[in-house]
C-alpha positions as CSV (number, residue, x, y, z in Angstrom):
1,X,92.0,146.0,84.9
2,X,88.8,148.5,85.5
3,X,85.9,147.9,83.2
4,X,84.6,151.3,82.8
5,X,80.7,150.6,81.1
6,X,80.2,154.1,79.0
7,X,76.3,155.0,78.4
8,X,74.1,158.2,77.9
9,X,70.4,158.9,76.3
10,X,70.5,159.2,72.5
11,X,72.1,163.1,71.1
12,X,74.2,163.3,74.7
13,X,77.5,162.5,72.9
14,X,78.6,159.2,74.4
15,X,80.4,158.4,70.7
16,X,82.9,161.3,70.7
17,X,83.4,160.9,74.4
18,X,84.1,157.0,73.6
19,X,86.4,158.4,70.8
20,X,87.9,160.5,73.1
21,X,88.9,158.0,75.2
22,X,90.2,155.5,72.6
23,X,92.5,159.0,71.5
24,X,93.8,158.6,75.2
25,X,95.6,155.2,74.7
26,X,92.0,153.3,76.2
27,X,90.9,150.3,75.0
28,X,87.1,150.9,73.4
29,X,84.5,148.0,73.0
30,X,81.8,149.7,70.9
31,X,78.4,147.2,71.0
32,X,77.1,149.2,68.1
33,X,79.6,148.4,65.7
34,X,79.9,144.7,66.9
35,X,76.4,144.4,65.6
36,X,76.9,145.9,62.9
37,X,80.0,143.7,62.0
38,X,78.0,140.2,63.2
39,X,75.1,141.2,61.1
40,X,77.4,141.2,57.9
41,X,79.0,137.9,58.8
42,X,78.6,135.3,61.1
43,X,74.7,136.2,62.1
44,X,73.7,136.3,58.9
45,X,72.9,132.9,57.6
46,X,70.9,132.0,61.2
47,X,69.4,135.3,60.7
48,X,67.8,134.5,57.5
49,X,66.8,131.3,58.4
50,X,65.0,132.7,61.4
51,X,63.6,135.7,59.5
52,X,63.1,134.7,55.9
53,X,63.6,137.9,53.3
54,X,65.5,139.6,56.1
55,X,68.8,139.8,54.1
56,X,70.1,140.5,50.9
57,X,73.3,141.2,49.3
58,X,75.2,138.7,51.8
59,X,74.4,141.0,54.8
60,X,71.5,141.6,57.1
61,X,69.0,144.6,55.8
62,X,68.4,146.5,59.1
63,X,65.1,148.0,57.8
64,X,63.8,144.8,56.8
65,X,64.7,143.3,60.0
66,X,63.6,145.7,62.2
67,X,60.4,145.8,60.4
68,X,59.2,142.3,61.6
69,X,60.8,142.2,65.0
70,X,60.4,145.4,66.1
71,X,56.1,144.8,67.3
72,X,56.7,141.5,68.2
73,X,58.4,140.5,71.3
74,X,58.2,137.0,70.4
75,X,60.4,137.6,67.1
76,X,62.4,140.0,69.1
77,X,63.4,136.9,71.7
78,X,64.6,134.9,69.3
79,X,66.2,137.4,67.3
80,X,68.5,138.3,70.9
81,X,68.6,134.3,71.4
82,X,70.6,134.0,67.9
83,X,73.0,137.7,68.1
84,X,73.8,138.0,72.2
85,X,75.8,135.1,72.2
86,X,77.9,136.4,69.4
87,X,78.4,139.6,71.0
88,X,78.8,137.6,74.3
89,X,82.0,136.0,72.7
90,X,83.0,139.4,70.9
91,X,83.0,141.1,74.0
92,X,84.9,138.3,75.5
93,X,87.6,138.2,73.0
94,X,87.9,142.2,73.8
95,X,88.4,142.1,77.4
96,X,90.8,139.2,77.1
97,X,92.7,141.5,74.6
98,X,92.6,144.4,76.9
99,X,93.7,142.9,79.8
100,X,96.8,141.1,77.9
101,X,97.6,144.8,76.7
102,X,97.9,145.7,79.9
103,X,95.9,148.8,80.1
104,X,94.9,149.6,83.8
105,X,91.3,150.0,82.4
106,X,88.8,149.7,79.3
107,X,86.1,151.2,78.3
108,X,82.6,149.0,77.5
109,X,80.5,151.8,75.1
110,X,76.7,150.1,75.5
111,X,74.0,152.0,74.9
112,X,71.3,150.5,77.1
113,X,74.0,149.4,79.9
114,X,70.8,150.3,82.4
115,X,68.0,148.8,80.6
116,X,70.0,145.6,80.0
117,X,71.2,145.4,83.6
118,X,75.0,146.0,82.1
119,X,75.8,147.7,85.1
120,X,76.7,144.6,87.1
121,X,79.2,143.3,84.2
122,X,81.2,146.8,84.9
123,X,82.9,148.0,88.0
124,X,81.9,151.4,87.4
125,X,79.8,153.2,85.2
126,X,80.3,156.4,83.2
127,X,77.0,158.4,81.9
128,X,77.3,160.8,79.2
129,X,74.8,163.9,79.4
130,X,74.0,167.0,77.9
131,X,71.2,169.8,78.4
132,X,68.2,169.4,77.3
133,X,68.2,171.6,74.8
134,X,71.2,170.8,73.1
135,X,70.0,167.2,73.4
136,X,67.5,167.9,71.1
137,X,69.2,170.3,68.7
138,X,71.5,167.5,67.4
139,X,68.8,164.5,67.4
140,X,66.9,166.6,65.5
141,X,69.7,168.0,62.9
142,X,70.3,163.7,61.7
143,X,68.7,163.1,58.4
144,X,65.3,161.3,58.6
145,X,64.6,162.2,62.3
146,X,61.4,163.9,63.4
147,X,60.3,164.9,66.8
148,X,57.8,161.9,67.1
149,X,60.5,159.2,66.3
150,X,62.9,161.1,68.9
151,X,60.2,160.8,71.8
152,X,59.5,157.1,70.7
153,X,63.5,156.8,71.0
154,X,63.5,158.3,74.7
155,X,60.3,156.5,75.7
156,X,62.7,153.2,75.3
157,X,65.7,154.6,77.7
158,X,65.5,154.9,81.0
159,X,65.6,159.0,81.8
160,X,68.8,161.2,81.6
161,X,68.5,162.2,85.5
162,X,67.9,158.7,86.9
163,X,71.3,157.7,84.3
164,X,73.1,160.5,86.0
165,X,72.0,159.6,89.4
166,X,73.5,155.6,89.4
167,X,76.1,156.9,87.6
168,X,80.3,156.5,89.6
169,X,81.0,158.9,86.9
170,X,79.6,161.7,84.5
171,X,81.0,163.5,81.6
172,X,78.4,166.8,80.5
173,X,79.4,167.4,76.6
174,X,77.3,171.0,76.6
175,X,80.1,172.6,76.3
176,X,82.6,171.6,73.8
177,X,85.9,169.1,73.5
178,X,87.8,170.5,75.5
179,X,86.6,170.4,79.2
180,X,85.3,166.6,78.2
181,X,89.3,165.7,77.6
182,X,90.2,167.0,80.8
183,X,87.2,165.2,83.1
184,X,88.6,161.8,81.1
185,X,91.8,162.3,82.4
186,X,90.5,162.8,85.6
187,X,88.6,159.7,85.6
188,X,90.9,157.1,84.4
189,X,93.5,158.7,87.4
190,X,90.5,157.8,89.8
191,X,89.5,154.6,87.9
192,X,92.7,152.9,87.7
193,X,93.1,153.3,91.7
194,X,89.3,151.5,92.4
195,X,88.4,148.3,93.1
196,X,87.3,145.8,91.4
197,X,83.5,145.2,91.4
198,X,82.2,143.4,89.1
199,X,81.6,139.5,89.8
């Protein structure tokens, strides 16, 4: 099986294009979601312990959270100390699914794939992009966004052009549904005939 790792700059439309590819038979592994799901269950206890008033209602408060890790790269450290392994296993449990399904490849949607040095844990990688402009236009139509926060967003991720030059693959979303369903097929008829690369 291919391990396809799916990434792209905030606004560029890497969730509909990892949508598009689950609507293709493909398995998905989506890390947002798995810490979404970690942080209402099995994080949460350890979490509060960690980060006292952090939680409430049986769940981790995100706000909250973020609030005292977020300028503090000690706290940050052992916030990632107590959640990666649980998204270690989760995306363990994933792949072992996949490959038992039989699927000739599967796709790992991580947002910082680059910045996390994901990229070696894949045997190719797919980078979502989009113009500029229309980057913009629908970061900036999301409820509480601002042009400040955006630019603090993009400071953090590594720039669309160096993305798209490490990239086996890209998939531009400027121009609607359609043309992105087409360069997905053509993809998985290329990445189901690669080799494998990862360790």
């Amino acid at each position: 099986m291919i391990i396809l790792g799916l990434t792209g700059s905030i606004g560029m439309g890497k969730s509909t294009t990892a949508k598009l590819f689950a609507e293709a038979g493909v398995p998905v592994y989506d890390a947002d979601a798995t810490v979404h799901k970690v942080y209402e269950g099995e994080a949460v206890s350890a979490i509060e312990a960690a980060f006292p008033g952090t939680t409430a209602g049986g769940k981790v408060d995100r706000q909250r959270l973020s609030a005292q890790v977020v300028h503090d790269p000690a706290a940050m450290k052992r916030l990632e100390q107590i959640v990666h392994p649980m998204l270690r296993a989760h995306h363990e449990e994933f792949l072992t699914q996949a490959e038992r399904s039989g699927a000739p490849v599967a796709v790992v949607d991580i947002p910082l794939l680059f910045e996390t040095g994901g990229e070696k844990r894949v045997d190719a990688v797919l980078v979502v992009t989009a113009t500029p402009e229309i980057q913009r236009e629908r970061i900036l139509a999301r409820d509480n966004m601002t042009a400040e926060k955006l630019d603090a967003i993009l400071a953090r991720q590594l720039p669309d052009a160096e993305k798209r030059r490490r990239a086996d693959f890209v998939v531009d979303t400027s121009y609607g549904l359609d043309p992105v369903r087409q360069r997905i097929r053509d993809i998985l008829d290329e990445a189901a005939r690669m080799p494998r690369r990862r360790p």
